[in-house]
N, C-alpha and C positions, 0 to 999 in steps of 0.2 A: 722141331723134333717131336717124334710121338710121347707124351705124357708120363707114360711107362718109362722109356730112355731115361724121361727129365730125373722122372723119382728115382729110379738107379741111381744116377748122381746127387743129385741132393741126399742120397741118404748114405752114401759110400762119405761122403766128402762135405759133413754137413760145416766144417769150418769157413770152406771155400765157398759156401752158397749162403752165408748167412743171410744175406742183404737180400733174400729170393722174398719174402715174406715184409716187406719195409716197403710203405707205398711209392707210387713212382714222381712224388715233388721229392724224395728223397734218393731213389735209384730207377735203374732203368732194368733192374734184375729182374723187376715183378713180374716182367712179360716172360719170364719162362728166355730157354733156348731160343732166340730165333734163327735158327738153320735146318736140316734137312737132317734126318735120320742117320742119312750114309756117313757123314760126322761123328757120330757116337765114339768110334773106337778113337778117332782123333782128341776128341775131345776131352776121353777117358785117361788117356795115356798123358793128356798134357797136364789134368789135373792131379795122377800120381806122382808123374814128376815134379809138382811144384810144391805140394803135400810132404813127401818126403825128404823136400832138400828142406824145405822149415823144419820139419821134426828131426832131421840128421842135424841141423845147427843149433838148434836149440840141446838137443842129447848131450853135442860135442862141448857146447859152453858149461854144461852140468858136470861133464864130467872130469872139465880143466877144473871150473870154483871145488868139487868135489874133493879132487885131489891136493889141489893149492891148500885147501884146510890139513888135509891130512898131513902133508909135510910139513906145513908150520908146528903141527901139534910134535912131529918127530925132531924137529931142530929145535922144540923147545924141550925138547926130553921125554914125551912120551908116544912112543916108535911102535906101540901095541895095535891102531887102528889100519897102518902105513903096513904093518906085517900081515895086517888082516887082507885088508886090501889084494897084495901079490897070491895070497894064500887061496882066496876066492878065485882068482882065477887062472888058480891049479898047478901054482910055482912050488918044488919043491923045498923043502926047509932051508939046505945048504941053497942054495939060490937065493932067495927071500934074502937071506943076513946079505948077503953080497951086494944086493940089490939095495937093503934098506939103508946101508952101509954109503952105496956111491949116491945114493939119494940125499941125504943128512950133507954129505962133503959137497956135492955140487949144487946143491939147491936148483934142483932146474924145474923152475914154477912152469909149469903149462899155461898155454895159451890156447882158448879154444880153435879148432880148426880155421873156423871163419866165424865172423859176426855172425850174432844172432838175426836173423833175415824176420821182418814185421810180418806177423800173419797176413797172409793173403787172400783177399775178398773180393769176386768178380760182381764187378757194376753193371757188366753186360757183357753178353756173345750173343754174337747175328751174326748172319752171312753179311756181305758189302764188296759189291764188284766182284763178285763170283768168290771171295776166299770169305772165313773165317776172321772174325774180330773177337777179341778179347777186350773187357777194359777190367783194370786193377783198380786196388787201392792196397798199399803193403808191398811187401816183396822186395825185390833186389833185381843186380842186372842180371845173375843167371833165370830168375822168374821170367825175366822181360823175355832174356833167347830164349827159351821155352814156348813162350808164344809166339815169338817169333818161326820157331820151327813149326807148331801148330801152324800157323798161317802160311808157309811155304808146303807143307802134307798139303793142306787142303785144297791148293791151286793145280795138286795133280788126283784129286780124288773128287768121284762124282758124288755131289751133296744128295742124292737121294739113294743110292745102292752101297755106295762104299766103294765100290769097284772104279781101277785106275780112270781116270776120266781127264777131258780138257777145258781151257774155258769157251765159253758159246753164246753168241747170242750179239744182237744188235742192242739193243734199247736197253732189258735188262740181262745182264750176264750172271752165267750160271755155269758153277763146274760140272760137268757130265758126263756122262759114259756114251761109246755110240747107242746101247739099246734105249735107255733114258731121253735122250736128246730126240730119238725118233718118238718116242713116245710122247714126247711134252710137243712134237711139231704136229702128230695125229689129233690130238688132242683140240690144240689150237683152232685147226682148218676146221673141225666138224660143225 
């Protein structure tokens, strides 16, 4: 991937690249992207989506612990922060009592949506057998289908343009577009 692509990434998403900068007895990151340009928006989209289900899981477990404190404070008597709480976001008064009222009687503690999912750090991406490889360390199984789906985009999109493409090639396979594919055969022969 061109240099420029890579630093877009790395700096949008310096969680996900940390291991970019860690010699390589340690990772296999150091080498940068190895794939083809036209990857970029695959690549981009896979590490949003993996970025933001961590930070949606992590938000959501803050926001169960968050409130769990609050209602313990209101079933032990003091129901000042629990009113604060509804009041922030933008419950009217008569509401509020209602609300703090069925909260104190059912104690229904929160659970965060889903586990907190391990920050996620890529050891490596390369092309291999014309698709997209990912390798983790962190994450969860929705992280995994994420690269999973990365890797199924990439088996229909040409690694060098971006453009819908197939795979090709004898010896080494490559995904490509018909203009790409002539271009890397012109190339070849000269």
């Amino acid at each position: 991937m061109k240099q420029e692509l890579e630093e877009q990434l790395y700096n949008k998403y310096p969680k996900l690249f940390k291991q970019r900068k860690l010699p390589m007895t340690q990772t296999a990151m150091c080498f940068g992207l190895e794939c083809g340009s036209g990857w970029f928006d695959i690549v981009d989209r896979m590490c949003s989506l993996i970025q933001g289900h961590i930070d949606q899981s992590r938000s959501s477990a803050f926001y169960a612990k968050e409130y769990n404190r609050v209602l313990r404070q209101a079933i032990n008597g003091n129901d000042r922060n629990l009113r604060f709480r509804y009041k922030k976001f933008g419950h009217k008064d008569e509401v509020i009592e209602e609300y703090v009222k069925r909260d104190i009687e059912n104690k229904p503690f929160r659970q965060p949506f889903r586990e907190v999912a391990p920050q996620v750090e890529f050891t490596q991406i390369k092309e291999k057998f014309g698709t997209l490889r990912a390798y983790i360390t962190g994450g969860d199984e929705y992280c995994h289908g994420i690269i999973s789906m990365a890797v199924s985009m990439s088996a229909i999109t040409c690694e060098e343009c971006g453009m819908p493409g197939k795979q090709r090639g004898g010896g080494w396979i490559m995904t490509l577009c018909d203009n790409c594919e002539e271009a890397r055969k012109t190339r070849k022969f000269k």
